[in-house]
SESE-907556 format. One record per residue (C-alpha): residue number from 1; x, y, z; residue in three letters. Coordinates in Angstrom, 2 decimals. Each point is the difference from the previous one (the first is absolute). Layout:
   num      east     north        up   residu
   NUM         X         Y         Z      ALA
...
***
This chain:
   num      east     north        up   residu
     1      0.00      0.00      0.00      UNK
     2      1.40      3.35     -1.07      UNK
     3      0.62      2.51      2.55      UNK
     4     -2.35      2.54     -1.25      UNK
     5     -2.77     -2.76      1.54      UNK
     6      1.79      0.10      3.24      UNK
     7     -2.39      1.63      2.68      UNK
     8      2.07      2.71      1.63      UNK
     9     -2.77      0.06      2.75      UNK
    10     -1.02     -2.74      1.29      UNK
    11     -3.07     -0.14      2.04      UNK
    12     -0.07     -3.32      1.90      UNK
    13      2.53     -2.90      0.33      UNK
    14     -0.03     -2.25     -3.07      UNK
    15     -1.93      3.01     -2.28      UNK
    16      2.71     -0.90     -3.25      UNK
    17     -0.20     -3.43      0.40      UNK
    18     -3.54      0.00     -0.49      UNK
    19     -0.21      2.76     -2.88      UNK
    20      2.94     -2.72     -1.40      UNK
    21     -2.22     -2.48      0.34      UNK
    22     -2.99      1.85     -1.31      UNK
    23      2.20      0.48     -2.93      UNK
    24      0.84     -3.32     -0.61      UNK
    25     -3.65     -1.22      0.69      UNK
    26     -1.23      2.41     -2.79      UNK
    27      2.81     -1.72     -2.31      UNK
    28     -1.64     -3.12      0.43      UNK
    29     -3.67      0.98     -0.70      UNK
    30      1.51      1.37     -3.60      UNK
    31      1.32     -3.00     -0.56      UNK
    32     -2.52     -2.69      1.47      UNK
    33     -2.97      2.26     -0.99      UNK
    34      1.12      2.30     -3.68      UNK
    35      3.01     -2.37     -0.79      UNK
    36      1.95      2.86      0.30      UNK
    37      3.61      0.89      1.85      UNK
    38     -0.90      3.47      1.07      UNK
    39     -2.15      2.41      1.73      UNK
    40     -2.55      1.69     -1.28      UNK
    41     -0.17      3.52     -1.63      UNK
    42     -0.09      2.89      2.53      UNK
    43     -3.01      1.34     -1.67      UNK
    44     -1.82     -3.57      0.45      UNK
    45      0.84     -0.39      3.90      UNK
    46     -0.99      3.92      0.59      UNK
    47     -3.25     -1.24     -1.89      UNK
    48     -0.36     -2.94      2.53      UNK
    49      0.87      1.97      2.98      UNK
    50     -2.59      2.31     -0.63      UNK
    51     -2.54     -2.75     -0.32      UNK
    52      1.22     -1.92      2.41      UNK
    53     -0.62      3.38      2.17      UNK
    54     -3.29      0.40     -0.93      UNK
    55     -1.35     -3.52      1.25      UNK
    56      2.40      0.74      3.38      UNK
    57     -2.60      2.60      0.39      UNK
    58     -2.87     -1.79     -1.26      UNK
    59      1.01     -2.57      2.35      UNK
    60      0.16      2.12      3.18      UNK
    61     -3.28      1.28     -0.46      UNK
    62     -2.21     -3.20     -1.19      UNK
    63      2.31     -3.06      0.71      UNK
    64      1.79     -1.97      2.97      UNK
    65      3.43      1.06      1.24      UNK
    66      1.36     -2.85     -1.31      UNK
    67     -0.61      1.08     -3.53      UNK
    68      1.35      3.19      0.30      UNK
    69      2.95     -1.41      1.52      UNK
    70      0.59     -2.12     -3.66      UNK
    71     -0.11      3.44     -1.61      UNK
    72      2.36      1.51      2.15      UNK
    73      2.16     -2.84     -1.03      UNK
    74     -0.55      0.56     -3.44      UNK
    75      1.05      3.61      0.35      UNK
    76      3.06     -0.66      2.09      UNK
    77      0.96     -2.48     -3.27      UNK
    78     -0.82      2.56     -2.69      UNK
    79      1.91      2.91      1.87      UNK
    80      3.10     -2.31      0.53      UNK
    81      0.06     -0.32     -3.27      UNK
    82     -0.45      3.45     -1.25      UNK
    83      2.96      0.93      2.70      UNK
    84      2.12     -2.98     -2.21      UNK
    85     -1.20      2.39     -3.07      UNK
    86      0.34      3.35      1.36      UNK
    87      2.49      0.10      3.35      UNK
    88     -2.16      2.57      1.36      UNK
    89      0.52     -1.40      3.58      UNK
    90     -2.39      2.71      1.73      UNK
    91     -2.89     -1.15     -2.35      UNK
    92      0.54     -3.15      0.94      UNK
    93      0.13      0.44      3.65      UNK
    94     -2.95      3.04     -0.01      UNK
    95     -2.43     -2.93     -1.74      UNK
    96      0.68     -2.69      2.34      UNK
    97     -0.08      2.03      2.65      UNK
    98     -3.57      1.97     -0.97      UNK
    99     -1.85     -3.65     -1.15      UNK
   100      1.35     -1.67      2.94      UNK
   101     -1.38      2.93      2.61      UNK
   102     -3.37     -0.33     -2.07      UNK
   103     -0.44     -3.43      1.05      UNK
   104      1.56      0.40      3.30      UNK
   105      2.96     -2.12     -0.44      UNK
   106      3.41      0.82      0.54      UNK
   107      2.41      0.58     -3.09      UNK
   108      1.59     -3.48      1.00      UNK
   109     -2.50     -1.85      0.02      UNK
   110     -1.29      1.35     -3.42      UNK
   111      3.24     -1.53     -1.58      UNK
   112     -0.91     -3.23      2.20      UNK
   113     -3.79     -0.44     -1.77      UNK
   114      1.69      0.90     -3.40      UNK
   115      2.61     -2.46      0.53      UNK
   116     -2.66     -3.07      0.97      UNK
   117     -2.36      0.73     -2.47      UNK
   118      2.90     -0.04     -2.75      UNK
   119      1.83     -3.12      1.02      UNK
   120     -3.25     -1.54     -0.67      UNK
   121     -0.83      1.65     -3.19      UNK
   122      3.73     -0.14     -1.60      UNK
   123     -0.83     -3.66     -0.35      UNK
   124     -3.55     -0.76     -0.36      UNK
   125     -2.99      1.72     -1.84      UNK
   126     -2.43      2.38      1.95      UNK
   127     -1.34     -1.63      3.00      UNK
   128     -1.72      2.62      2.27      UNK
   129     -0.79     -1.94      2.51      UNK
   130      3.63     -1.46      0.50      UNK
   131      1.48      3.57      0.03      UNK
   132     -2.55      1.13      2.57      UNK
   133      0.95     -2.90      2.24      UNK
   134      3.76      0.55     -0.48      UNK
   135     -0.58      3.66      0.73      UNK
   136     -1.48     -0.53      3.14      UNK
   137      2.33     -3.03      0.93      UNK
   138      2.87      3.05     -0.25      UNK
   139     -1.34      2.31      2.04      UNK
   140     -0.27     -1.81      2.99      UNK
***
């Protein structure tokens, strides 16, 4: 990993590990899921980030908690992955930091519901109901 995808702030123990791994996971959905070796365009993850936003707050207001959790981790993947694109470090951290308060999580544990939900889905087809459980497996 280049140094310009260092974090020069890091705001919990283990923080570039997991964007590392977030990378890596990402890798492997382009390859498992498009057949392909990279990331996506930056225009078509700031396309699914703002989406993915949208049913966060669709989510808070009519759904369960644990369903806006899965879009939190959905956002915590796309933003890694426009940080991979962009560098912009403060982005990355400002996002995290405002989806996580909006669910009342901490910014650690946002990275920890991204991370379950994409081990599972790096390797498998959609299965909501397998994410959800692995989601709420991490945070307790």
């Amino acid at each position: 990993m280049s140094n310009q995808f260092r974090l020069k702030n890091i705001v919990f123990d283990g923080q570039q590990q997991a964007v590392n791994e977030l990378v890596s996971l990402a890798l492997t959905v382009a390859r498992n899921q498009r057949g392909e070796n990279h990331l996506q365009p930056q225009d078509v993850i700031k396309h699914k980030f703002m989406r993915e936003y949208a049913e966060l707050d669709e989510a808070l207001e009519h759904k369960t908690r644990l369903d806006a959790l899965s879009e939190v981790a959905d956002l915590v993947y796309y933003s890694v992955q426009d940080f991979f694109a962009t560098g912009d470090e403060k982005d990355l951290h400002a996002t995290i930091q405002h989806v996580a308060e909006k669910c009342g999580i901490t910014v650690q544990q946002a990275y920890t519901v991204a991370l379950a939900k994409y081990h599972l889905r790096a390797h498998n087809l959609k299965n909501f109901e397998a994410e959800n459980a692995a989601i709420e497996q991490a945070l307790r």
